[in-house]
N, C-alpha and C positions, 0 to 999 in steps of 0.2 A: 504494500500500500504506500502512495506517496503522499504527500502534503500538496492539494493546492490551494491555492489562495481565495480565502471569499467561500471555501466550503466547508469550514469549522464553527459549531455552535457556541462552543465550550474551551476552555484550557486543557481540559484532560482529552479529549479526541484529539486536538491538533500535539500532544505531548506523544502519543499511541504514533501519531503520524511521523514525527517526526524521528524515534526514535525506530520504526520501520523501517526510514529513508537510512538514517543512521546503521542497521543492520546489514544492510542488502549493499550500502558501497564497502562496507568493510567486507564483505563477503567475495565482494568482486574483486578486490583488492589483493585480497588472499591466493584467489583462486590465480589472478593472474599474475602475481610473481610465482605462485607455486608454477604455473606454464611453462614462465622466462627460465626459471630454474633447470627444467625439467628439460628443456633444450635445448640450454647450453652444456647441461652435463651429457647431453649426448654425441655434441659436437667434436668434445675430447676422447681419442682415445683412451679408455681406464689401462691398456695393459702398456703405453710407450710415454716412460714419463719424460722423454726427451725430443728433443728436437732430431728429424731425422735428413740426414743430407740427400741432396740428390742423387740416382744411381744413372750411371751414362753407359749404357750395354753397347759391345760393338763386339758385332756375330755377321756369320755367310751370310749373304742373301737368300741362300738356297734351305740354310737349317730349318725344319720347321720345329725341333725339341727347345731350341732357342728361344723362339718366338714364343714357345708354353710357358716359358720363364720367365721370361717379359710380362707376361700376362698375370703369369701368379704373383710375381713382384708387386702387381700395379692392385694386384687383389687383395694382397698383405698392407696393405696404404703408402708403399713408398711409390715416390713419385718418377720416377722412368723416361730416360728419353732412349732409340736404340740407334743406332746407325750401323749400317751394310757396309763391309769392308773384304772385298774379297782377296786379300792379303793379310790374315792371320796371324800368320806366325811371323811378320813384319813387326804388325801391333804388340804382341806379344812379346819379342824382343826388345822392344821399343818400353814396354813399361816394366821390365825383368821378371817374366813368368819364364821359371826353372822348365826344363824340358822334362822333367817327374811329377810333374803336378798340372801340368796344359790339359785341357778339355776342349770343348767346341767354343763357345762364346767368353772373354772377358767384358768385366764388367771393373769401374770404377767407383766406390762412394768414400768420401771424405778422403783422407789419406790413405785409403787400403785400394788392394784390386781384388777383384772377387771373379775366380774362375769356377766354371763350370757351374753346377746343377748344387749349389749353396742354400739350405733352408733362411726363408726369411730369421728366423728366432735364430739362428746363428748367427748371419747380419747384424744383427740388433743386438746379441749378447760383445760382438765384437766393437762395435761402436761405443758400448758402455762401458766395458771395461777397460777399452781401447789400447793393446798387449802393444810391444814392439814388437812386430811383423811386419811384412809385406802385405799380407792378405791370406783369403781363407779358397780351400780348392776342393771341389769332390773331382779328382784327377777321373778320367775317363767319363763315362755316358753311362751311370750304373742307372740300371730300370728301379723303379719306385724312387727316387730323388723325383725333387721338384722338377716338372717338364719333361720328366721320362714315366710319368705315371701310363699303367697298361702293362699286360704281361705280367709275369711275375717279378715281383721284387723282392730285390736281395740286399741285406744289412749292408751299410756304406759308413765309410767315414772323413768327416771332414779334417781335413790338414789345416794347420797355421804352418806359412811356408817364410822364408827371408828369401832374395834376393841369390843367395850365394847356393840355394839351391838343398837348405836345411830345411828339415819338416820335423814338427810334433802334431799329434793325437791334439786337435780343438773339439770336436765332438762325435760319437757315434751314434749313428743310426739301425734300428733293424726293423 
């Protein structure tokens, strides 16, 4: 009920009225920061509590396991750009990926290079923790990796690699 004017007889109806009008904007009030609230917490990722750089892929034009990678990257909310580069192993000498750890497509984010078929959550544990490395590698095209999904899949593991062509154990998969 609202208050208008000229259609109260009394002090206690127009007191009824107004504290009616009084209810129903606090009411709205509520509901609509409860809204605003509601999202902007959805806006945020809850699981990346950082800022994530951009990844710049540069894969065959011809690969299409590449292009699945791209894809799931961009599904995982990083943001992707890729480019066709039909000299590979150029690139790859070019940013010091070890001839032990090369796969089809490199990829670049922040200071690291990230070869081959790398789970996002590996990305992102590498970023946060951010190790002295060069980058992280699932060396070859193993099936069930990110972008090889189909067929059967087999336990893999991702490498933290340097430059000079050293690798450790960054994480296993099966």
């Amino acid at each position: 009920m609202f208050w208008i004017p000229g259609a109260c007889t009394d002090d206690l109806q127009l007191n009824r009225q107004m504290m009616d009008r009084r209810g129903f904007l606090a009411a709205a009030l509520v509901g609509g920061a409860s809204m605003i609230a509601r999202r902007a917490s959805a806006a945020v990722p809850v699981d990346t509590p950082f800022a994530r750089p951009p990844v710049t892929v540069y894969k065959d034009p011809s690969c299409g396991c590449c292009k699945e990678w791209v894809k799931y990257m961009t599904q995982s909310g990083f943001v992707v750009t890729a480019h066709d580069d039909s000299d590979m192993d150029a690139l790859k000498d070019h940013y010091g990926v070890p001839s032990g750890v090369r796969s089809c497509h490199t990829a670049l984010v922040g200071s690291y290079v990230i070869e081959g078929h790398v789970p996002a959550a590996d990305v992102d544990r590498l970023l946060k923790e951010q190790p002295k490395v060069a980058g992280l590698s699932v060396p070859g095209m193993v099936m069930g990796s990110p972008g090889m999904e189909g067929g059967t899949s087999k336990p893999y593991t991702v490498v933290a690699f340097q430059k000079t062509g050293s690798t450790t154990v960054f994480a296993s998969h099966t």
